[in-house]
VOKEMAR-738065 format. One line per field, with one value per residue: x, z, y of N, C-alpha, C, CB in turn; residue in one letter; residue number from 1. Coordinates in nm, 3 decimals, decimal comma, padded with zeros to 5 digits, m for minus. Glycine has a CB too. Layout:
# residues N
n_c1 (X/...)
n_c3 (Z/...)
n_c2 (Y/...)
ca_c1 (X/...)
ca_c3 (Z/...)
ca_c2 (Y/...)
c_c1 (X/...)
c_c3 (Z/...)
c_c2 (Y/...)
cb_c1 (X/...)
cb_c3 (Z/...)
cb_c2 (Y/...)
rest (A/...)
nr (NUM/...)
This chain:
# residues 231
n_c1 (10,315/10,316/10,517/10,752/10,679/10,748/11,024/11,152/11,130/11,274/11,521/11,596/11,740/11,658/11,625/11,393/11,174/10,944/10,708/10,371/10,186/09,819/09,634/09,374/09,363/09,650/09,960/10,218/10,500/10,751/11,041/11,316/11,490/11,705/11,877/11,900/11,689/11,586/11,320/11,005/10,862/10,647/10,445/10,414/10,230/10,052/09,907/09,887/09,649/09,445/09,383/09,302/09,048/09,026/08,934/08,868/08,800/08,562/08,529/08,727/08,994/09,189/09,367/09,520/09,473/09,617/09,881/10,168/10,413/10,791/10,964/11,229/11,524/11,862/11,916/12,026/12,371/12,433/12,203/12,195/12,420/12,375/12,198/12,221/12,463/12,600/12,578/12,774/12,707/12,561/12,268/12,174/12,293/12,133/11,949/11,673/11,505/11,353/11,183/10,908/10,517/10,420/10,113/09,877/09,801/09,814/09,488/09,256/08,980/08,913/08,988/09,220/09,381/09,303/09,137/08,768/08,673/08,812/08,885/08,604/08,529/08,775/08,694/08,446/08,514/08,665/08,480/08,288/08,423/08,471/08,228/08,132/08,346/08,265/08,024/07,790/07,695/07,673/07,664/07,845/08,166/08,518/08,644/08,615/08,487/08,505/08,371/08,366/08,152/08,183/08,053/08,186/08,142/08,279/08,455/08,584/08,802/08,864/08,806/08,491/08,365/08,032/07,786/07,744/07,728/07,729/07,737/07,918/07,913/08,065/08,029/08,203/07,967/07,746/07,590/07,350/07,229/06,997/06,961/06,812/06,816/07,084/07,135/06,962/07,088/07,344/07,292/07,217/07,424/07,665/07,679/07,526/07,663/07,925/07,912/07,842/07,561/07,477/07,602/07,452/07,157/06,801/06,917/07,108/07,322/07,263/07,449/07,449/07,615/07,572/07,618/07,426/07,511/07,741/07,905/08,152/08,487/08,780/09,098/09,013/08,840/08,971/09,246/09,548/09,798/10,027/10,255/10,142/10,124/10,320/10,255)
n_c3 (08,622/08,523/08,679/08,543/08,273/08,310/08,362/08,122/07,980/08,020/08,003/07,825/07,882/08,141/08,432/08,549/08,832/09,011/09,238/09,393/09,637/09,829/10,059/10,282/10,235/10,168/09,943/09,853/09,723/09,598/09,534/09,315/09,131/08,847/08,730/08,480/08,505/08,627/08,841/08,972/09,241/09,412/09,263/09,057/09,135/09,299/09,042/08,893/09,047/09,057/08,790/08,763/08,892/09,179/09,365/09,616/09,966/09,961/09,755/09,787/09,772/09,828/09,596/09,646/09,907/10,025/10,192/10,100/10,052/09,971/09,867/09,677/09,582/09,421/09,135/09,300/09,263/09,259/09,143/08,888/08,740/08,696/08,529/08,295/08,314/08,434/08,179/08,044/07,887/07,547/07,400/07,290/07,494/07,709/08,005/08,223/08,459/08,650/08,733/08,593/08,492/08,193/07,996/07,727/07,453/07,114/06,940/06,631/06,697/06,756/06,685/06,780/06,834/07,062/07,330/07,262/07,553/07,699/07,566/07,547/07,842/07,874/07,717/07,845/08,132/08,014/07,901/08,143/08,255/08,075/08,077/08,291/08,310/08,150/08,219/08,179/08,331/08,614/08,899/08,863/09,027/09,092/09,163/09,046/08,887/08,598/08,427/08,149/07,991/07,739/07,523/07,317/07,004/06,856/06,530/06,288/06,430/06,532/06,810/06,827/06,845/06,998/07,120/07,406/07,719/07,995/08,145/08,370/08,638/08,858/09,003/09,160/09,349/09,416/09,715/09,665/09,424/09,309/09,265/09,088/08,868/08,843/08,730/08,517/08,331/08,294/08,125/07,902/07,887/07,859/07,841/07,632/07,406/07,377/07,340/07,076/06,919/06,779/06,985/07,220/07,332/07,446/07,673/07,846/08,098/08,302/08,564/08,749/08,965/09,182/09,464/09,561/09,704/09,619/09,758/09,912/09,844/09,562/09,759/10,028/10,043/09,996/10,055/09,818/09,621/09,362/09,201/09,330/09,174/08,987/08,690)
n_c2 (10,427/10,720/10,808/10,646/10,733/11,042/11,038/10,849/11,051/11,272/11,068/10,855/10,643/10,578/10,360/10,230/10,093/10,146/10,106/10,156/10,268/10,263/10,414/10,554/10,889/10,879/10,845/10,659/10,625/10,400/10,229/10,146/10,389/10,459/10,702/11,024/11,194/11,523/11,497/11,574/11,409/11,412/11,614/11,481/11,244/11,419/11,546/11,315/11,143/11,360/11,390/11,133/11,152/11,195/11,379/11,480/11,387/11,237/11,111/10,899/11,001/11,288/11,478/11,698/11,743/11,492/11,291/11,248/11,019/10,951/10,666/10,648/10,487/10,426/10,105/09,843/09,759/09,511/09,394/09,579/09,461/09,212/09,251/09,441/09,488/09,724/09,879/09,830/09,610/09,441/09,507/09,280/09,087/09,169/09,100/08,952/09,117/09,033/08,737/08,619/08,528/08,450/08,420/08,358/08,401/08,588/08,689/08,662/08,751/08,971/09,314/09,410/09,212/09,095/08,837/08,867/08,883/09,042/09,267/09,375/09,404/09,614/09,831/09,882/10,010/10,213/10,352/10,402/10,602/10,809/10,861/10,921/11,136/11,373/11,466/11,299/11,090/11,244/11,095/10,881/10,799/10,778/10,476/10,178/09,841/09,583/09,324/09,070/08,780/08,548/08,348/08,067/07,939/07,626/07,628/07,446/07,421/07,626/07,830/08,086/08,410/08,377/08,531/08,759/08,662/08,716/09,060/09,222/09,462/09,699/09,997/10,284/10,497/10,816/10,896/10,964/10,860/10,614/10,292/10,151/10,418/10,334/10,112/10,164/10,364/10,296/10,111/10,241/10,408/10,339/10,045/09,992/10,177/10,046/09,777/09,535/09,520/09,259/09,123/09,051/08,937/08,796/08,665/08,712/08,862/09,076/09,183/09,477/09,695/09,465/09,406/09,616/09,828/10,103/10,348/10,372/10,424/10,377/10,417/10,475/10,311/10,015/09,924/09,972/09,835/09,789/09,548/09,352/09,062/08,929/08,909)
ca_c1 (10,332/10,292/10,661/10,801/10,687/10,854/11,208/11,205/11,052/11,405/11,602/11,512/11,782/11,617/11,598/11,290/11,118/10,871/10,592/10,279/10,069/09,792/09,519/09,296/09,462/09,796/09,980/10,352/10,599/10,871/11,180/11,473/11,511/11,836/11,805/11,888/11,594/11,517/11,193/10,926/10,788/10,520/10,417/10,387/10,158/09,943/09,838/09,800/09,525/09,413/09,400/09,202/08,931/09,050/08,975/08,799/08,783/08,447/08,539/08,818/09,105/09,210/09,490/09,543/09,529/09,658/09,966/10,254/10,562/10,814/11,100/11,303/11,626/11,920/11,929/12,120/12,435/12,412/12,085/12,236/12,549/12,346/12,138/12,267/12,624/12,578/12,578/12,880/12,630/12,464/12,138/12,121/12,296/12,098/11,866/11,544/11,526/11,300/11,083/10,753/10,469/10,333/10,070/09,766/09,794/09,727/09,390/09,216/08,853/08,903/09,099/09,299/09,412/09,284/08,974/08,622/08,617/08,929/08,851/08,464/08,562/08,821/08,613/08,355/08,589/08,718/08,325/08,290/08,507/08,414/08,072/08,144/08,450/08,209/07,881/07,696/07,669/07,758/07,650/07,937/08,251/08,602/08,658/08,481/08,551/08,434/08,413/08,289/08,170/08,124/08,011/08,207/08,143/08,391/08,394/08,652/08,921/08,858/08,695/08,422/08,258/07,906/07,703/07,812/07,651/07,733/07,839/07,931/07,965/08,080/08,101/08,169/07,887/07,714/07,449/07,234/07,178/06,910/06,999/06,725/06,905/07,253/07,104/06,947/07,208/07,452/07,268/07,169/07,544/07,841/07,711/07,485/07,699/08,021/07,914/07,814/07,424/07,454/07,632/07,343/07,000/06,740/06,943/07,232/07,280/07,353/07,527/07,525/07,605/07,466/07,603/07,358/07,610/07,925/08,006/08,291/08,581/08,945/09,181/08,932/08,813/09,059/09,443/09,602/09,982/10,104/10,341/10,114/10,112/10,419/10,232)
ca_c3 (08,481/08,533/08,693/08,446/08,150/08,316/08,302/07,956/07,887/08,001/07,983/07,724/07,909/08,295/08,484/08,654/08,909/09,070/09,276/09,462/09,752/09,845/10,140/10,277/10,305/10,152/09,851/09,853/09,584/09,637/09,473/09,240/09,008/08,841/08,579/08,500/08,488/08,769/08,817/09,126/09,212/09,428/09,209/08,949/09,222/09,263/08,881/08,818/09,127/09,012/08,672/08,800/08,916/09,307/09,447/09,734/10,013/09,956/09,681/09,812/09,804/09,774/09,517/09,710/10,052/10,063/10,224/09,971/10,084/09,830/09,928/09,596/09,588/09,292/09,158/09,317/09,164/09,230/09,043/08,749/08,668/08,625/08,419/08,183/08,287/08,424/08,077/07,930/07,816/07,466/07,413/07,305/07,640/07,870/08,089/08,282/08,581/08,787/08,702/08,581/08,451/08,088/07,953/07,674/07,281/07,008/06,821/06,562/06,678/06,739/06,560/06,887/06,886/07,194/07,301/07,344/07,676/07,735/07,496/07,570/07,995/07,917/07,691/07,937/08,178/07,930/07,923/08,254/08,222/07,981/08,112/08,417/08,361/08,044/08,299/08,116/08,486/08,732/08,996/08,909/09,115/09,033/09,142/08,971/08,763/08,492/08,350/08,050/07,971/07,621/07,472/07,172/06,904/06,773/06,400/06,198/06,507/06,609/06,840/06,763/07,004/06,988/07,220/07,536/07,842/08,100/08,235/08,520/08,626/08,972/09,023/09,295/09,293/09,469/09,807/09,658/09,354/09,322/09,191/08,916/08,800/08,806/08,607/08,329/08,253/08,273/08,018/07,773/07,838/07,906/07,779/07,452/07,310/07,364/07,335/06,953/06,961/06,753/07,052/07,358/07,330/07,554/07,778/07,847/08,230/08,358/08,692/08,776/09,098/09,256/09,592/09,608/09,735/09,678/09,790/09,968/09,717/09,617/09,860/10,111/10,069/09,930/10,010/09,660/09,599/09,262/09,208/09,406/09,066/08,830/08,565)
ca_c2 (10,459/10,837/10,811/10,637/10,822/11,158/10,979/10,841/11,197/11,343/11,026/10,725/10,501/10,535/10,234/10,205/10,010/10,191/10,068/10,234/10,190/10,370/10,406/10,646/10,971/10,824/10,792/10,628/10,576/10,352/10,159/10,193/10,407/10,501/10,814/11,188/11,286/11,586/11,440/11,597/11,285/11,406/11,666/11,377/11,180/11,463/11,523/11,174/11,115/11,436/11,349/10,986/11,205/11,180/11,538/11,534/11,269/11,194/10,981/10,779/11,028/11,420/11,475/11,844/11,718/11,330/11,281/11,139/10,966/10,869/10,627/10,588/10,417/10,380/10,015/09,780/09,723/09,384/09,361/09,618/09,421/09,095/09,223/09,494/09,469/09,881/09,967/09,734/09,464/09,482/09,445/09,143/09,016/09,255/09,009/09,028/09,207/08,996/08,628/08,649/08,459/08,491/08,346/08,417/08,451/08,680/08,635/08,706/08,751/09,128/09,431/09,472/09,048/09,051/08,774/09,001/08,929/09,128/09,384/09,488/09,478/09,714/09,909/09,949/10,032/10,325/10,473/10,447/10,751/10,894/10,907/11,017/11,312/11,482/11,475/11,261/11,018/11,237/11,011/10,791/10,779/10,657/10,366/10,023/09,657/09,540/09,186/08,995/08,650/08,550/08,236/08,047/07,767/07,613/07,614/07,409/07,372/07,742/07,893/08,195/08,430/08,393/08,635/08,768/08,583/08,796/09,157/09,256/09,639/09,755/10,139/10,327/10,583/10,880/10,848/11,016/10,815/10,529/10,155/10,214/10,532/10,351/10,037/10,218/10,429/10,220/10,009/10,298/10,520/10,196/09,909/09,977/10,199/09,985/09,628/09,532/09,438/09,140/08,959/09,097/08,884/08,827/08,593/08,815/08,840/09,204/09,244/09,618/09,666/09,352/09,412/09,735/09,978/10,126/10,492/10,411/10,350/10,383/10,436/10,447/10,126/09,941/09,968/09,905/09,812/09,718/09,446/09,183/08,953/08,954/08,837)
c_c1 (10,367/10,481/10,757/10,782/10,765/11,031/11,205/11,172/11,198/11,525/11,603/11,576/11,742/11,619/11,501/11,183/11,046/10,744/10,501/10,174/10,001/09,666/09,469/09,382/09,606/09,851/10,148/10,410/10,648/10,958/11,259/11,458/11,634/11,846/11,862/11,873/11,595/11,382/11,073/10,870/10,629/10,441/10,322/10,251/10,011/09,825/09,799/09,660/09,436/09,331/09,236/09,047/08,912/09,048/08,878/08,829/08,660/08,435/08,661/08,940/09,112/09,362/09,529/09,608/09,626/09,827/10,046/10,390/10,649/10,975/11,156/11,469/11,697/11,897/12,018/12,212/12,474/12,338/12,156/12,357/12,468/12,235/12,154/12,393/12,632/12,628/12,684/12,813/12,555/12,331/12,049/12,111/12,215/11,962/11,752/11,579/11,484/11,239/10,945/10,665/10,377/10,215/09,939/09,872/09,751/09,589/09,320/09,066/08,844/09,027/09,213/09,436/09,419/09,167/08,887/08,652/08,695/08,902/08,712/08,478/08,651/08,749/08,554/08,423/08,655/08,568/08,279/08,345/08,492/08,321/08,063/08,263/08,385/08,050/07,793/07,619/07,732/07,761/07,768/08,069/08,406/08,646/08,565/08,547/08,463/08,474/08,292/08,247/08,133/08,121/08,050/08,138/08,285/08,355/08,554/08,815/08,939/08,723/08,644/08,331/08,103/07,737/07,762/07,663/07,625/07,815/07,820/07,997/07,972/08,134/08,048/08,028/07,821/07,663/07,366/07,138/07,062/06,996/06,941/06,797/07,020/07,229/07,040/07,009/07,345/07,429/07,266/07,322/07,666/07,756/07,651/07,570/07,887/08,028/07,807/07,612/07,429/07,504/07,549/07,199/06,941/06,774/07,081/07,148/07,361/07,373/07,515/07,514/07,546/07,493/07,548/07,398/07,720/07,979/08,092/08,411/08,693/09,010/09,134/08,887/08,825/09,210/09,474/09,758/09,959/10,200/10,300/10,161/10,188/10,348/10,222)
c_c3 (08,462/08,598/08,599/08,329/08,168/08,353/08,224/07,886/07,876/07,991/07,927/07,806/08,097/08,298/08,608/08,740/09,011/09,127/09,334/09,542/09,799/10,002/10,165/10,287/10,263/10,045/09,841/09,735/09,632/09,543/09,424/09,138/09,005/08,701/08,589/08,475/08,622/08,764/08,971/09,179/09,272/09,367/09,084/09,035/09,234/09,148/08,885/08,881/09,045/08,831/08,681/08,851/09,110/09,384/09,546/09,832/10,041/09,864/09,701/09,849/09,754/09,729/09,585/09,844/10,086/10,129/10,148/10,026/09,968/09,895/09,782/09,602/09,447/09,262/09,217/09,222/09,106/09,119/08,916/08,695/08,636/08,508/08,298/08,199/08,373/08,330/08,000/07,868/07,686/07,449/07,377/07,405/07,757/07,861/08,116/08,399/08,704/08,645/08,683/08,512/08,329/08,053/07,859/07,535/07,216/06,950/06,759/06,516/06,718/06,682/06,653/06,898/06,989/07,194/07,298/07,435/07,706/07,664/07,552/07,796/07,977/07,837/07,763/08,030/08,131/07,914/08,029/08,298/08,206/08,026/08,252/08,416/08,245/08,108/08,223/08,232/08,542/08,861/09,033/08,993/09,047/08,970/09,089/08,873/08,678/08,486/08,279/07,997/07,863/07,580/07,329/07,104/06,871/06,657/06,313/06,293/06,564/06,677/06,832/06,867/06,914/06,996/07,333/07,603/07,947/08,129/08,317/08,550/08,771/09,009/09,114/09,219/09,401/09,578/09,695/09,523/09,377/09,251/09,054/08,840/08,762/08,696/08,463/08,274/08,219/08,131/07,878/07,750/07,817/07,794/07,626/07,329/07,270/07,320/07,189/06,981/06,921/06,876/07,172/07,264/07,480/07,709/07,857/07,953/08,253/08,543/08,683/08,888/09,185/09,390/09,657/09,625/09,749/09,624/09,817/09,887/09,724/09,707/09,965/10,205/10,086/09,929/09,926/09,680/09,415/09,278/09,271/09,300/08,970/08,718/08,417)
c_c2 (10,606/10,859/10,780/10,681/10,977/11,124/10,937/10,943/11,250/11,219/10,903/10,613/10,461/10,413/10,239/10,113/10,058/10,133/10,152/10,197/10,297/10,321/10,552/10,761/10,965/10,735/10,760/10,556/10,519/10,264/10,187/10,260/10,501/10,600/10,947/11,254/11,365/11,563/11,502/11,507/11,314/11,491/11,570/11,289/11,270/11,507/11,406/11,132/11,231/11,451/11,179/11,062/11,207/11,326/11,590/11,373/11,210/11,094/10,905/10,871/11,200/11,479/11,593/11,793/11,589/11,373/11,158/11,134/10,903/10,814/10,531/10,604/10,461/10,275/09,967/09,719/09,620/09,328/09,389/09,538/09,307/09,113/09,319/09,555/09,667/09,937/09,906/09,604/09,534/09,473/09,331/09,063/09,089/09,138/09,057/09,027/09,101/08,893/08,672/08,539/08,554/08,441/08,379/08,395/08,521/08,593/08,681/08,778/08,906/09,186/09,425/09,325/09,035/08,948/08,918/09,034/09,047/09,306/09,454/09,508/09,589/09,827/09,973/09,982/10,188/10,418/10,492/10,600/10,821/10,986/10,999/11,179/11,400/11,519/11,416/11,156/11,093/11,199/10,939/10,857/10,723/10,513/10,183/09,905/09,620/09,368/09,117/08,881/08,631/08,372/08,210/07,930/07,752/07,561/07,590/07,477/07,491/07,803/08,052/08,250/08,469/08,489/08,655/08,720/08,630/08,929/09,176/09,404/09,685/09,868/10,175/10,472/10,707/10,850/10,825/10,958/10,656/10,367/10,174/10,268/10,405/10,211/10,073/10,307/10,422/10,124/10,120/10,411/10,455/10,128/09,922/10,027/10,119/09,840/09,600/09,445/09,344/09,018/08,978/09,025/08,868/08,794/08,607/08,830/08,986/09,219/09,348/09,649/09,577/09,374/09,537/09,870/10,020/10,244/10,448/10,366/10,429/10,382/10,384/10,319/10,027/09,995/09,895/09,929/09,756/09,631/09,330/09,111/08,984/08,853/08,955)
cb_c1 (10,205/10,132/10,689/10,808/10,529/10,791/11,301/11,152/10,910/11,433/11,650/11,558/11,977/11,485/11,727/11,247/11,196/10,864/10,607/10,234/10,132/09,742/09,550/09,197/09,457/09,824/09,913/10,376/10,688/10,846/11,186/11,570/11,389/11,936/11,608/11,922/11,461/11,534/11,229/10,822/10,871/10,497/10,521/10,552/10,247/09,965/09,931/09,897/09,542/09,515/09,618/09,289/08,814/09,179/08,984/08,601/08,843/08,368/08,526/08,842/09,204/09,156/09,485/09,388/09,403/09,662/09,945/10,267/10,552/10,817/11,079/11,251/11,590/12,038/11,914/12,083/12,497/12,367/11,937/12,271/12,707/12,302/12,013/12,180/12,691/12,621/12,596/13,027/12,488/12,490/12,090/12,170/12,452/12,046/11,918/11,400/11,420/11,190/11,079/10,733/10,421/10,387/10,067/09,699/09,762/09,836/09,321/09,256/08,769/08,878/09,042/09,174/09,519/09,257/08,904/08,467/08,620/09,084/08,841/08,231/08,641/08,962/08,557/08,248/08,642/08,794/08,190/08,348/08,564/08,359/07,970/08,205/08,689/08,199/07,824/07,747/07,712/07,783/07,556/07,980/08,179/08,630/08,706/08,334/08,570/08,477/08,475/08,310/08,120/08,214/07,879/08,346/08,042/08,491/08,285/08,589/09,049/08,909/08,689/08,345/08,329/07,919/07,568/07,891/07,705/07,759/07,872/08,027/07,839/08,121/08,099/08,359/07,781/07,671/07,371/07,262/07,283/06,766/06,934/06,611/06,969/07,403/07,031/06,826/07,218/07,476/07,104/06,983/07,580/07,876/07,634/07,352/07,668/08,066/07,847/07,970/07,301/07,518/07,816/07,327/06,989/06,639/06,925/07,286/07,329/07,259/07,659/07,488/07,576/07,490/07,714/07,325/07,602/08,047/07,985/08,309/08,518/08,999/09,211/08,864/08,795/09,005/09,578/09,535/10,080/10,151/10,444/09,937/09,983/10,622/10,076)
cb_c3 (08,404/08,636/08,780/08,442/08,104/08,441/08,356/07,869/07,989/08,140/08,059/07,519/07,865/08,352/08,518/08,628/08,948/09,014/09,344/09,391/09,894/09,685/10,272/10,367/10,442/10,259/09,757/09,961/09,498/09,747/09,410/09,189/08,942/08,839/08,582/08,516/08,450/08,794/08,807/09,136/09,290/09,534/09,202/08,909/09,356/09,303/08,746/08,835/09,314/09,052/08,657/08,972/08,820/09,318/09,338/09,693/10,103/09,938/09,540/09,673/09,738/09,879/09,349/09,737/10,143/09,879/10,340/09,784/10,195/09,644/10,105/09,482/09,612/09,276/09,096/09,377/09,170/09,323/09,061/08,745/08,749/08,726/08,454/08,134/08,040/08,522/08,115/08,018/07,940/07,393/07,385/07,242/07,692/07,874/08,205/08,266/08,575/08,923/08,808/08,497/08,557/07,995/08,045/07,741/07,210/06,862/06,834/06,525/06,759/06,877/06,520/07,060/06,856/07,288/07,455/07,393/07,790/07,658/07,345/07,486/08,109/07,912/07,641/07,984/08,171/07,763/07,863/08,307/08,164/07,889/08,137/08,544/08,331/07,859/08,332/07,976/08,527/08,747/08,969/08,786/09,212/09,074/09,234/08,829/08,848/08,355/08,459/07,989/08,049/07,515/07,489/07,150/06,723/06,826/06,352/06,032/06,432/06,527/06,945/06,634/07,148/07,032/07,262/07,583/07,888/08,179/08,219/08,591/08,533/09,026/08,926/09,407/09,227/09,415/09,924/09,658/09,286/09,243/09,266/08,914/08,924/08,978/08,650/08,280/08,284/08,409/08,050/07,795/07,946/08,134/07,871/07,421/07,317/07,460/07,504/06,857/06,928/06,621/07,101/07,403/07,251/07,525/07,735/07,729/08,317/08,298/08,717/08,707/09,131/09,221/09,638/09,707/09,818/09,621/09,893/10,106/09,549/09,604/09,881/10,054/10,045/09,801/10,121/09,492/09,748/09,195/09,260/09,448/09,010/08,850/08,594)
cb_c2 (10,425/10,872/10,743/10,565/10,845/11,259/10,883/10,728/11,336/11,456/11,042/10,710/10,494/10,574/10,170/10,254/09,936/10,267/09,981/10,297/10,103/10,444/10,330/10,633/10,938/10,754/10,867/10,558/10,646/10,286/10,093/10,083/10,456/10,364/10,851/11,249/11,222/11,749/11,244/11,685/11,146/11,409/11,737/11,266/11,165/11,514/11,534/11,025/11,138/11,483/11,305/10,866/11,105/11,104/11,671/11,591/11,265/11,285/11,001/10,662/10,916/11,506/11,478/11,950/11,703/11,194/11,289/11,211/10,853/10,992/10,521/10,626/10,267/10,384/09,983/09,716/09,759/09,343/09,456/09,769/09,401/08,992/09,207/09,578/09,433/09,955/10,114/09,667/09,369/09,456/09,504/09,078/09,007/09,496/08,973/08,973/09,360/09,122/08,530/08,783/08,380/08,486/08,277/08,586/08,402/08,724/08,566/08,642/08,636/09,201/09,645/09,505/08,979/09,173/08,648/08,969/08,826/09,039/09,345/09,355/09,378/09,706/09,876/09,884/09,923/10,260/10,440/10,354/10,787/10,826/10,758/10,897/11,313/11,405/11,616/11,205/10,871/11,315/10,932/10,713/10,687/10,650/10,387/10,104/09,475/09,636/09,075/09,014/08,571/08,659/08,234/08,032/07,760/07,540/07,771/07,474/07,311/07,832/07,857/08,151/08,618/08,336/08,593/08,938/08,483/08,720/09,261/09,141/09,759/09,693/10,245/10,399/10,493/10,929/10,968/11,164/10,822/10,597/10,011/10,330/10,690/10,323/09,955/10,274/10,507/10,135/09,908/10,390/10,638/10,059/09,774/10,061/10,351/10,005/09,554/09,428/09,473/09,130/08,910/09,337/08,725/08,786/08,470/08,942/08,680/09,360/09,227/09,732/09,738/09,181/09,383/09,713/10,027/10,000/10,598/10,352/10,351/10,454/10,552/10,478/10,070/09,927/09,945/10,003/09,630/09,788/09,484/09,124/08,929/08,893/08,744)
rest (X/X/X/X/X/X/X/X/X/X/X/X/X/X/X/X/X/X/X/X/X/X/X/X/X/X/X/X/X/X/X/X/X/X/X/X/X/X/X/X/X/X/X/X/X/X/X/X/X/X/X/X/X/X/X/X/X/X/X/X/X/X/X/X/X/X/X/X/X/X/X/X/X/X/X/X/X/X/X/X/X/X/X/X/X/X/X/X/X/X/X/X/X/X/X/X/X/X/X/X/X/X/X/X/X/X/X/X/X/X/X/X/X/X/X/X/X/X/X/X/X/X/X/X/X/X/X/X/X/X/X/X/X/X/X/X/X/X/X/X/X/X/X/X/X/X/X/X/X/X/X/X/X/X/X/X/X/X/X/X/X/X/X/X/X/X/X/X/X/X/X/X/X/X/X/X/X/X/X/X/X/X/X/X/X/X/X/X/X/X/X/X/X/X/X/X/X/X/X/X/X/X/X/X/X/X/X/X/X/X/X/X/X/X/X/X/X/X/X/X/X/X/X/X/X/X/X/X/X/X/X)
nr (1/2/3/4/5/6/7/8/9/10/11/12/13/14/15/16/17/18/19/20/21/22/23/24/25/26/27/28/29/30/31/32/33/34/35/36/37/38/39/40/41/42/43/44/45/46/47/48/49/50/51/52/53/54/55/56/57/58/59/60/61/62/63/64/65/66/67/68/69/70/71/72/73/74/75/76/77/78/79/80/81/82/83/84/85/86/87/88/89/90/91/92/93/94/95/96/97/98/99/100/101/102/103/104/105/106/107/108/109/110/111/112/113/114/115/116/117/118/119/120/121/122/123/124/125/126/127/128/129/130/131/132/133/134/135/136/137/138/139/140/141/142/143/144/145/146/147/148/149/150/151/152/153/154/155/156/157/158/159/160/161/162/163/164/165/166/167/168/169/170/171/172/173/174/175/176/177/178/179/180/181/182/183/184/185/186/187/188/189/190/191/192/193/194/195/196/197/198/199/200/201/202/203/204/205/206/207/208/209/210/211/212/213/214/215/216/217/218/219/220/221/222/223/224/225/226/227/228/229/230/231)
């Protein structure tokens, strides 16, 4: 994203297709992009980790030190003529680039027309953040998932969310912190002040960290690519 926002910064009509893969120690750009924008790319690579909260290798990755490879391409012209003619097609006829799968609806049970669930995981997900880059947790760590289960009725052919049933909170986090610590402050700094009390009762199931422990994260941990799932 961080790539493509500095070419429609200098050039609205880029064509970009950028992907990213990362592991310990190692952050790589790669694919087509066709633009003219002068763009640094790894410059752009290091802010953004940097930016993610990645600056040491104690938490998964060091935006200073990492080693960044970037293997971008023009498009193929093959590709560009079928799908916006290289620039003689209008925009009504310009195509899609690549197949994908859609699927979901707007709705009406939040401001956002998103469901809950979607909405209060990425919420919490967004205080996770918070909480951690203003020191309010600084135990926590980057990397972590969220997810939400909520419980509807259906009331006159629609359905209505009820209470949430279950969260689930997996952050990476310090040694030196305790489980204790990372469950009650997760409950009294993430979840209370993000998740509406009327839908939390007594039978609301909290996950927070169930598998006990997890320093070792991002990069580290987990080699990440984008583009697994065109959806």
């Amino acid at each position: 994203d961080a790539v493509l926002d500095a070419c429609l910064e200098q050039d609205p009509l880029s064509k970009v297709a950028c992907e990213t893969a990362t592991k310990t120690g190692m952050v790589m750009v790669f694919g087509e992009i066709t633009t003219k924008a002068k763009v640094n790319y790894e410059e752009i690579v290091r802010k953004t980790c940097k930016g993610i909260g990645f600056i040491s290798e104690d938490v998964g990755l060091d935006a200073d030190t990492c080693k960044v490879l970037v293997h971008i391409e023009e498009q193929s012209p093959d590709i560009g003529q079928g799908v916006h003619g290289m620039g003689t097609k209008t925009l009504e006829e310009t195509g899609a680039g690549d197949q994908g799968h859609m699927f979901g609806y707007a709705t009406d049970e939040t401001a956002e027309l998103m469901p809950l669930t979607h909405v209060l995981a990425t919420k919490i997900g967004y205080r996770l953040t918070q909480v951690r880059k203003d020191g309010t947790c600084p135990w926590l760590r980057p990397d972590g998932k969220t997810q939400v289960t909520v419980e509807y009725s259906k009331e006159g052919g629609a359905v209505v969310p009820v209470r949430v049933h279950t969260i689930l909170i997996s952050t990476q986090h310090s040694p030196d912190v305790t489980n204790e610590t990372i469950h009650k402050e997760l409950m009294e700094h993430v979840i209370k002040p993000v998740v509406p009390e009327k839908y939390l009762d007594e039978q609301t199931i909290f996950h927070l960290n169930p598998s006990g422990r997890f320093v070792i994260g991002g990069p580290h941990g987990d080699a990440g690519l984008t583009g697994r799932k065109i959806i």
